[in-house]
C-alpha positions, -999 to 999 in steps of 0.1 A, spaced: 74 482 165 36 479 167 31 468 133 59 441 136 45 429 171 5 427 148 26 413 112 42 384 139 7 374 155 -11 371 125 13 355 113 17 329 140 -22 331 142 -23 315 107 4 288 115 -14 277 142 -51 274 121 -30 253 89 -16 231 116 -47 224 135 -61 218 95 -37 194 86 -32 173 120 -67 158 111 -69 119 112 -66 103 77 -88 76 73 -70 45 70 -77 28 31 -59 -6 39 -54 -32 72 -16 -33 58 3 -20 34 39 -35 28 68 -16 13 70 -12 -26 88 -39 -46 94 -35 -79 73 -8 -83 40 -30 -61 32 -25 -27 13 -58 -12 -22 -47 4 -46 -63 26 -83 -52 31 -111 -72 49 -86 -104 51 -79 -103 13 -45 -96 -4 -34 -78 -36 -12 -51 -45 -9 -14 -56 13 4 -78 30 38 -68 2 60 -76 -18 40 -52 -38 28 -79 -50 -15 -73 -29 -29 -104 -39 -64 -89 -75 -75 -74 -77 -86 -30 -83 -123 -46 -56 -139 -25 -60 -149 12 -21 -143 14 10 -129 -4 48 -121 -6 62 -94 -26 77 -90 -58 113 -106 -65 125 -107 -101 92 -103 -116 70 -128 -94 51 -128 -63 39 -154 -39 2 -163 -34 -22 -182 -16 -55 -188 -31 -81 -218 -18 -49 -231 3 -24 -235 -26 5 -212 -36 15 -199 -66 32 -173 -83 18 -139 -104 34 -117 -125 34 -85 -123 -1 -83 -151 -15 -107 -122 -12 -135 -151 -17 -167 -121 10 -195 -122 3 -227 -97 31 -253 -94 12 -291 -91 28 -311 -67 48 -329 -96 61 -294 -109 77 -285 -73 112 -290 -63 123 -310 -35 
């Protein structure tokens, strides 16, 4: 009985130390982080947008001062106040004002 009452608190002893380990605060890598599209996540850091892929790697630079995420191979952007469209090789795609539909 002794040796099962000494097993128990050790091993509560060392649940208790992994859990205090592991309930330390992650430092935050991005101010948002949207949910993957297409394989892309849309990140912002220090006011600037871009977008991960799922291994968390940046596929695609914080150039743009806004966007929306993937939808059948495009995403929305904002750059210097106009919009556009990337792909997903961040290949940029403005529409002039001629080009838009009405």
């Amino acid at each position: 009985m002794k040796k099962h009452f000494i097993l128990l608190s050790l091993l509560l002893s060392i649940l208790t130390a992994s859990s205090r380990i592991s309930a330390q605060p992650t430092p935050f890598i991005y101010d948002f982080v949207q949910s993957f599209h297409e394989g892309f996540a849309m990140v912002m850091k220090d006011g600037k947008c871009g977008f991960i892929g799922r291994t968390g790697k940046v596929v695609i630079p914080f150039i743009y001062d806004d966007a929306i995420s993937f939808s059948e191979g495009l995403a929305a952007v904002k750059k210097e106040g106009k919009w556009g469209f990337i792909d997903k090789s961040g290949n940029l795609l403005i529409l002039s004002e001629e080009e838009k539909v009405q």
